[in-house]
N, C-alpha and C positions, 0 to 999 in steps of 0.2 A: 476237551480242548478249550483253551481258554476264549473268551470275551474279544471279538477282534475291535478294541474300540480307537478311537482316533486322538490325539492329540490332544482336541476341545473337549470332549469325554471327559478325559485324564485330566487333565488344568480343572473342568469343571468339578471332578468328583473333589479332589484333594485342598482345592481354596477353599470349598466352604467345610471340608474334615473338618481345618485348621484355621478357619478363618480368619481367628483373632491372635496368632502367633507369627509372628515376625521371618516372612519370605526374603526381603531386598535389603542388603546395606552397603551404600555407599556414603562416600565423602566430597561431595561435590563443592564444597566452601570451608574448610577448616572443621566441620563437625560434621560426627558420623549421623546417618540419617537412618529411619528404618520404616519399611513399610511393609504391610501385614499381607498374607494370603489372598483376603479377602478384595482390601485396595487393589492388589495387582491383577485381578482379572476385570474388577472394575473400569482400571485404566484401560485395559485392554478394551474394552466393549468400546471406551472411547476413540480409541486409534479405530478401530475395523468401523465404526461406524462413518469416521468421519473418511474414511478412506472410499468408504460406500459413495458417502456426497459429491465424490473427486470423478466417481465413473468407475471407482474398480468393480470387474466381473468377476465371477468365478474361477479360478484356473490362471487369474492375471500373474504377471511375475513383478516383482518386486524386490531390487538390488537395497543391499543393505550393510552400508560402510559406515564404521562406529567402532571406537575403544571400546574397552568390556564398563558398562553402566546399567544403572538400571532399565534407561529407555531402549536400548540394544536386548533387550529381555521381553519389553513391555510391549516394544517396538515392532519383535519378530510374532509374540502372541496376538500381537493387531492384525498383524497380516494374515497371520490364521486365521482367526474369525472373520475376518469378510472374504473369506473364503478363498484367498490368493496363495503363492507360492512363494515363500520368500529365497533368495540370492545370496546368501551371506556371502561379504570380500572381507580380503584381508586387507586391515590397513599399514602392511607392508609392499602393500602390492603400490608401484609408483604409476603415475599417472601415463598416459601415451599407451601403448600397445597390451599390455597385461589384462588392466580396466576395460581398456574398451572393449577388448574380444569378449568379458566375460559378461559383459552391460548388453552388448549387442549380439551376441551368441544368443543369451537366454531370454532375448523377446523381453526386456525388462520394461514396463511402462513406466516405471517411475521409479528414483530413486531416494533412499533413507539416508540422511548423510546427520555426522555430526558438526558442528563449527569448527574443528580443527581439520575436519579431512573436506572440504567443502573447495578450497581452491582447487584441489585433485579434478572434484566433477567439474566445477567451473572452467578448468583449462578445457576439460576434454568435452564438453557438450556438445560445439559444433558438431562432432563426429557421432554422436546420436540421435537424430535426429525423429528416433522411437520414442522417446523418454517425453514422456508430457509434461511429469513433475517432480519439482529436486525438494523435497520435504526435509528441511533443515531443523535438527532438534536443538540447535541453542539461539538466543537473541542475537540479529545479527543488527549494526547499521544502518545499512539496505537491501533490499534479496533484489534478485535479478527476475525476467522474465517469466520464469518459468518456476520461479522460489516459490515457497511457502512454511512459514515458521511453523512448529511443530502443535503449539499452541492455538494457533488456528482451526486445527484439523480438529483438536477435540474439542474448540467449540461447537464447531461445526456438528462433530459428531455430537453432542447435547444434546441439542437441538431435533437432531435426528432421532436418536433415540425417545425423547420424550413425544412424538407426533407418527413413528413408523418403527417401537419395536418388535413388532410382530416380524416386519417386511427383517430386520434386523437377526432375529433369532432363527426364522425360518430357513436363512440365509449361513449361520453356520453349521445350523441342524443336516445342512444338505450334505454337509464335507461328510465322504465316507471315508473307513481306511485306507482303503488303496489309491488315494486321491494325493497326490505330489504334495509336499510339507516343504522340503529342500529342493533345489539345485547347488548343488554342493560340488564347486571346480575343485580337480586336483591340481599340482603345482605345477605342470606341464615342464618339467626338466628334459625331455628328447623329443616332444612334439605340441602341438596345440595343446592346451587344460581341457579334459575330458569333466564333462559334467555330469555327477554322481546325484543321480533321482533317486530322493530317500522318502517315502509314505511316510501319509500319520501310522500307519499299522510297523511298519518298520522300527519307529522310532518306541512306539508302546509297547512293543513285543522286546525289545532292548533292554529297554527297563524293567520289563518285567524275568526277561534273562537273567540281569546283571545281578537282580536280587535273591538267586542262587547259589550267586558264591561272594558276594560282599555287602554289608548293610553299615549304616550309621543309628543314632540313637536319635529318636525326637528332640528339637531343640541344639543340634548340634550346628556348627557352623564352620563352613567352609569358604576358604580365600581362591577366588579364580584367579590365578597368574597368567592360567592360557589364556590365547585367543577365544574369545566367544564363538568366533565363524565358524569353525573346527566343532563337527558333530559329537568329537568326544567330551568339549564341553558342556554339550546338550544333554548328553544322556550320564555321564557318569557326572557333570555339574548336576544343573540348575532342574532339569525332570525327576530323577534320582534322588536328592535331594528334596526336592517337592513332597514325592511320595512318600518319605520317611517324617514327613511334619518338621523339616531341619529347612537351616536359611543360609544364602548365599550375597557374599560380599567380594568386591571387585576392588581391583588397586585404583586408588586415585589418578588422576592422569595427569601428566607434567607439561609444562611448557615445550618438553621435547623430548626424545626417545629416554636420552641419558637422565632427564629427571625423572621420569618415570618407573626405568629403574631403581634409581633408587629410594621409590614408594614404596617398593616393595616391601623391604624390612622393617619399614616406620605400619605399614599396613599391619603387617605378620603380628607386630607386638600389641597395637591397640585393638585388632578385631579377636584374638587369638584364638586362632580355630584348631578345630578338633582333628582335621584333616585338610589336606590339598591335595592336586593333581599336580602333577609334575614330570617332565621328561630329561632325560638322560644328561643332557647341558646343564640343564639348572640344579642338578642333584649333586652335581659337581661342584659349581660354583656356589652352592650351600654349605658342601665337606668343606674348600677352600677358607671360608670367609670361618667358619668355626675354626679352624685349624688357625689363622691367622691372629686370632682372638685369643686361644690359649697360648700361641709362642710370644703375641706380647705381652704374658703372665711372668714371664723369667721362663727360665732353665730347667726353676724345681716342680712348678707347674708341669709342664710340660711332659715333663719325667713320669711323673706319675698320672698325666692322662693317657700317655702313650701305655704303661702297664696294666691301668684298668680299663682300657682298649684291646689290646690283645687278649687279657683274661676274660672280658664278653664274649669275644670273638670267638675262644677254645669254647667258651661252657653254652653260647647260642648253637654253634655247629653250620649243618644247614636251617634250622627253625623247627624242622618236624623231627629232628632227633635230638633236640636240648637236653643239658644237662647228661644224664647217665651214674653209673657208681662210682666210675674212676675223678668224674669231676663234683663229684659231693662238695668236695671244699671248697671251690670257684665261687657257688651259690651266693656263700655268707661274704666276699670279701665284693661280690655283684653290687650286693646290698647296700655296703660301707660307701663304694667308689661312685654308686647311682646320686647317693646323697652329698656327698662330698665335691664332685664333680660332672657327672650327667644331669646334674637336675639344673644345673647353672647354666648348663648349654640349651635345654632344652628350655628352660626361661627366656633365651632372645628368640624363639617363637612362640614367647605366647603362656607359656607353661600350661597347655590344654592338648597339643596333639595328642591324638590318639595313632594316625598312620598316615603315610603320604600313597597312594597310589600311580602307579607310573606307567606311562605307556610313551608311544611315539616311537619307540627305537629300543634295540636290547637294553636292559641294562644289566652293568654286568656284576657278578657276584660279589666279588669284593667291597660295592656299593650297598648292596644290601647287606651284607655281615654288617659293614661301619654302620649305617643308623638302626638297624637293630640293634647293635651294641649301646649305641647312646639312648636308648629307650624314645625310640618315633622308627619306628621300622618304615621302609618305602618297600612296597609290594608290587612287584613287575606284574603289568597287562599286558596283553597281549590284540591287537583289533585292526581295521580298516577301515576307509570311510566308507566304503563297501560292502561292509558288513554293520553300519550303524553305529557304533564300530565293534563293541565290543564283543570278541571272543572266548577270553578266557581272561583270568586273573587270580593273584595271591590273592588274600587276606588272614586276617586277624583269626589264629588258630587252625589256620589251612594254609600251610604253605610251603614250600622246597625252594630254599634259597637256588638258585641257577636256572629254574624249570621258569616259564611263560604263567603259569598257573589251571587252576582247575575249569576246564569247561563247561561253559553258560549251558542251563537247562532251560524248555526244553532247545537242542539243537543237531543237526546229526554233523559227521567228521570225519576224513579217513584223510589217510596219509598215500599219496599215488606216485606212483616213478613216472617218467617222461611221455610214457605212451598213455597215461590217464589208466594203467590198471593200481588196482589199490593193496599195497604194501601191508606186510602183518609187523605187530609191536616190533619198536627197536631198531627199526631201520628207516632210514632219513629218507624224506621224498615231497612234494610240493601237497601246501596242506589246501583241501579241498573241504569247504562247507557246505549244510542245507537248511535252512530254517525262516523263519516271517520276519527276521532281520537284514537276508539279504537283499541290497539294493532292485529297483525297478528296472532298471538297465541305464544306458549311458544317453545324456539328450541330445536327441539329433546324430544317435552316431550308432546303427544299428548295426554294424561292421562290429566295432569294440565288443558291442554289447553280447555277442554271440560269442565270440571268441573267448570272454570271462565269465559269463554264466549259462552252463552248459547241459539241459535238462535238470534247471534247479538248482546244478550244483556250481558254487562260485567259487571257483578255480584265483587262488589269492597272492599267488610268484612269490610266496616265502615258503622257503623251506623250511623242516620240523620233525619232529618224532613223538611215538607216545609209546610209553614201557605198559600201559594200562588205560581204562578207558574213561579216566578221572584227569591225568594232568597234559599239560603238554609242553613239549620244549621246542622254542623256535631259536635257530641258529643261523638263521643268513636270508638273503634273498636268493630264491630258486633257480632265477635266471639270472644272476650274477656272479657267479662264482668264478672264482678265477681259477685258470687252466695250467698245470702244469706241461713241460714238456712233453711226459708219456703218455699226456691226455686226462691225466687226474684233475677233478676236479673239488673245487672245497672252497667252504665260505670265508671272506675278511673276517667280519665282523666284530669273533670270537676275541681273535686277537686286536684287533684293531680296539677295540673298546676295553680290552683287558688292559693294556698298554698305557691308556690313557687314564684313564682308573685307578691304576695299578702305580702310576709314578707323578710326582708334582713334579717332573722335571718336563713331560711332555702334555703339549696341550691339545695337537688332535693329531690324526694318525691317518693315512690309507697305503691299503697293501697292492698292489700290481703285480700280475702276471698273466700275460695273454702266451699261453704256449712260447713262453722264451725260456733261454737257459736257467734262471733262475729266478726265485720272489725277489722282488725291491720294495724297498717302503720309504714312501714319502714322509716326514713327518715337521710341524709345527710347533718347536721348540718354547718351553719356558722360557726366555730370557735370564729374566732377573733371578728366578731357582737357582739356574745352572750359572749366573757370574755370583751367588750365594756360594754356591759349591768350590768355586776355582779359588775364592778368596779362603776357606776354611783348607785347599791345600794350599796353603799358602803363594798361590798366583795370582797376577794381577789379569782380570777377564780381556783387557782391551790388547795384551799382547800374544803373539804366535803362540806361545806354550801356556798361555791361558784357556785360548780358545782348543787348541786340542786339547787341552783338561777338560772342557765341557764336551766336546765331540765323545771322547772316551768315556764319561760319563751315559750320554746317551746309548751309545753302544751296549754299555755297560748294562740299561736298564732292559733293552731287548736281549742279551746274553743269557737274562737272569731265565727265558723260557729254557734255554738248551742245559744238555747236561751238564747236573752240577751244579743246576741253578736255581733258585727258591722257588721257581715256579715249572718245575721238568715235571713233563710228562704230562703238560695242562693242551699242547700241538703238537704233531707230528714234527719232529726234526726238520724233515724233507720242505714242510710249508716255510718253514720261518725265513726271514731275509737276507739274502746275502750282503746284499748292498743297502747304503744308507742315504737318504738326497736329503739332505736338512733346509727345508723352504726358508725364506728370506720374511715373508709373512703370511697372516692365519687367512683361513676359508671363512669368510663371510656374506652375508646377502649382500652385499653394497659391492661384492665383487660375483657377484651369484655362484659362489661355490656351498654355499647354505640355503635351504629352501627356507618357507614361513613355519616351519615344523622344526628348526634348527637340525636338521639334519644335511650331512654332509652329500653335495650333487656329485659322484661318484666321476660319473663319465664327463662335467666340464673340467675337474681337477685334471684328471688324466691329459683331456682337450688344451687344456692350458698348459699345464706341463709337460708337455709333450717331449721339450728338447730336456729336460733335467731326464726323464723318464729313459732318453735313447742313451744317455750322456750317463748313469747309470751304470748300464750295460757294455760299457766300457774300459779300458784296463787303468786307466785314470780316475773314472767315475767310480770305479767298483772302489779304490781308496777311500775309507774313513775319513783321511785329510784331507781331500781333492781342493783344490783353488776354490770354489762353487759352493762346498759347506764352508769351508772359512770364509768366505765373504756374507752369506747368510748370517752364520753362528755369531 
């Protein structure tokens, strides 16, 4: 059995492996910066000690709101060493009710803010009245009451250390494993945020899972796009990473959401990494931006990236059965079209990926053929916050385009139908884990906590299957499925993400049916794709027979699953949608139909669309052309 070591352990063994090799890079002023292994635990002893001087105990908690930076890194490793808990929030999360529950839920004594997200706490302090101190990491003006510049703390901690490191080391020598690391809220979409209690043993046993079925090479280097607060960034980032003697670089941060974004691509090209993380939204908006790039090439570009796309696509296959005898010839024309045109694409990031890894949400196949095809494959994970997260995963020489990926060693797994008995290979049922990864239970909420880990085993409300005791395929959520008339039941997801995936004419999708006569499907139309389209049949998009050219187009794109259609026989007939509601605008966090995870909140969409949803199911609504989609479209 392995080593149950703790977090400080871990950070200790691997900063001085690699001491002199470059851990952090950001861009904090026009130039990238880099700091080594060894500096960043250094810094660290300075944050924990001076955190010491402030009064933090043992066991303290510690709320921690920050874009992804080095000090959001340096900052969380501080709190570890003086032996506290840290809180990680999202800085989507808006000021008023969100923050506070989750500041004052988790007994927070003090909060980490950066200078941009600083007004948020400012607004909301009165209503904390727990919080001793707001430790601000950038120079501000003036702090207020209860301020203190980040700068401060590690004098303070200097000082400390040079006259009391014994009291200092003693102090994180005491953290055992099973000693709280996170409080880690979920996004609370149908009730309060539950808080996910994750150990240092949790978080080191992850890592040391995760490098069962996926590794990097010393020196490589990877761009965090995610959130930092999000455990997956912890362990499949910046620990993971660690351990491998590899470094980690953050996107520069903008004046505001939309600059930020677009740091991203100016990031990608001058850090150029070997890998990222990545979820389902961004994977997308990756294809898109490529794809927009070679149609402003011309016509004859185009042409012939779309043919040396499909010819990867035939001779990749799924990944684990590439190539073969019949596509011998594929290989050499692989080669020409890589150099000719995949290596071009793969220069606007960086010309160094080696593979992006994905998790957050399904992604769906069609996604992975395309950037395998382009030579940067994205390998679907599969995890929870719940589980640390990580469960299973592709990688490089192990992988089944469609499948979740191969499961983490050591860990146990079974697949269980309703009543909790456990299902044999090949048949779908709620996937059920056991291992030093899963969560401690829920804080303050010893009701949840029994209900989801149940003698050990963390019952995880997605459903799944495994043909063998290596891979596994996740297909929906367990308790979400939607209900046919005769009682059948079956996941969105499949389709839902195929759809979207699958066509630049639509840009998000959900499916509906609670025991009515038939599936509907909402969906969030391209615009400008489909008044592209109306114009190439020669209609103008702003008039009646415009817009039904695009309606019919849509239609068109959901046909393509039923017989006959390039995609038959990928859903059951019986699921697909009768009816069409074409939304007026997209699900966003700003309208909270999207969580901090870009994932779609299933049950406000519904909640909100309630009257498109009834209206549907009507002998009007069920029309493709109804009044309702032409005013949308």
């Amino acid at each position: 059995m392995a080593e149950r070591i703790t977090i400080l352990d871990f950070v200790e063994k691997y900063t001085r492996q690699y001491a002199n090799l470059t851990f952090l890079r950001e861009k904090p002023d026009k130039v990238w910066t880099e700091t080594s292994f060894e500096k960043t635990r250094l810094e660290a002893y300075r944050i924990a000690a001076g955190l010491m001087t402030l009064g933090v105990e043992k066991g303290d908690k510690i709320s921690l709101l920050s874009e992804g930076r080095n000090l959001w890194i340096i900052g969380e490793l501080g709190i570890l060493y003086s032996g506290a808990v840290n809180v990680p929030l999202s800085i989507k999360l808006e000021e008023g009710g969100d923050l506070v529950f989750r500041i004052r839920h988790s007994d927070s004594r003090m909060v980490m803010v950066s200078g941009s997200q600083l007004p948020k706490i400012r607004k909301i302090l009165p209503q904390l009245p727990q919080v001793e101190k707001v430790i601000v990491f950038d120079p501000m003006p003036e702090y207020g009451e209860k301020e203190i510049f980040i700068g401060d703390v590690q004098k303070a901690g200097d000082e400390f250390l040079a006259s009391h490191k014994d009291e200092f080391e003693a102090r994180w020598r005491s953290v055992g494993p099973d000693d709280y690391a996170n409080i880690s809220y979920t996004s609370g979409t149908t009730a309060d945020p539950k808080g996910i209690l994750l150990t240092h043993r949790n978080y080191t046993a992850n890592v040391e899972q995760a490098h069962s079925v996926i590794g990097v090479d010393e020196g490589d280097v990877m761009l965090i796009i995610l959130p930092l607060d999000h455990c997956f960034a912890h362990v499949a980032g910046f620990y993971t990473m660690m351990s491998y003697g590899a470094s980690i670089a953050t996107v520069p941060q903008g004046k505001t959401a939309m600059a930020s974004l677009k740091n991203i691509p100016i990031a990608i090209k001058e850090t150029r990494p070997a890998v990222m993380l990545s979820v389902p939204a961004l994977a997308r908006n990756f294809k898109k931006n490529i794809e927009s790039g070679i149609k402003a090439k011309g016509p004859k570009v185009e042409k012939l990236y779309n043919f040396a796309l499909n010819n990867a696509i035939k001779y990749n296959k799924e990944y684990y059965n590439r190539g073969g005898i019949l596509n011998w010839w594929r290989k050499p024309l692989m080669w020409i079209f890589d150099r000719l045109i995949f290596k071009n694409v793969r220069e606007g990031f960086g010309g160094r990926m080696k593979f992006f890894v994905g998790g957050g949400a399904l992604l769906d196949i069609e996604l992975q053929r395309y950037f395998c095809a382009v030579g940067m494959p994205m390998f679907q994970g599969y995890g929870l916050s719940e589980a640390t997260p990580i469960i299973c995963s592709n990688a490089p020489g192990h992988a089944i385009f469609g499948s979740s990926g191969r499961v983490v060693k050591p860990m146990d797994i079974k697949i269980c139908d309703t009543d909790g008995k456990e299902l044999p290979y090949g048949e779908r049922g709620e996937i059920v884990i056991r291992g030093e990864n899963v969560m401690a239970g829920y804080w303050k909420n010893p009701q949840a906590t029994a209900e989801t880990v149940v003698d050990g085993w963390l019952h995880t409300g997605d459903m799944g299957y495994m043909l063998d005791p290596e891979f596994l395929w996740v297909v929906g959520r367990f308790k979400s499925l939607l209900i046919s008339p005769d009682g059948e039941k079956y996941s969105p997801e499949g389709f839902e993400d195929g759809l979207t995936d699958g066509s630049k004419y639509i840009e998000q999708v959900v499916l509906h049916n609670n025991q009515d006569p038939y599936t509907i499907v909402l969906i969030v139309p391209n615009k400008e794709a489909l008044k592209d389209w109306a114009k190439s049949c020669g209609k103008d998009p702003s008039t009646e027979e415009g817009k039904k050219e695009m309606l019919s187009k849509i239609q068109s794109e959901i046909d393509s699953y039923r017989k006959g259609g390039s995609r038959e026989g990928l859903f059951p007939e019986r699921w697909l949608p009768a009816a069409v509601a074409v939304l007026p605008e997209p699900f966003t966090e700003q309208n909270h139909m999207v969580n901090s995870t870009m994932k779609i909140v299933r049950g406000k969409v519904e909640k909100f669309y309630a009257d498109r949803i009834e209206y549907a199911y009507t002998t009007e609504g069920k029309n493709l052309y109804n009044p309702k989609n032409m005013a949308s479209i």
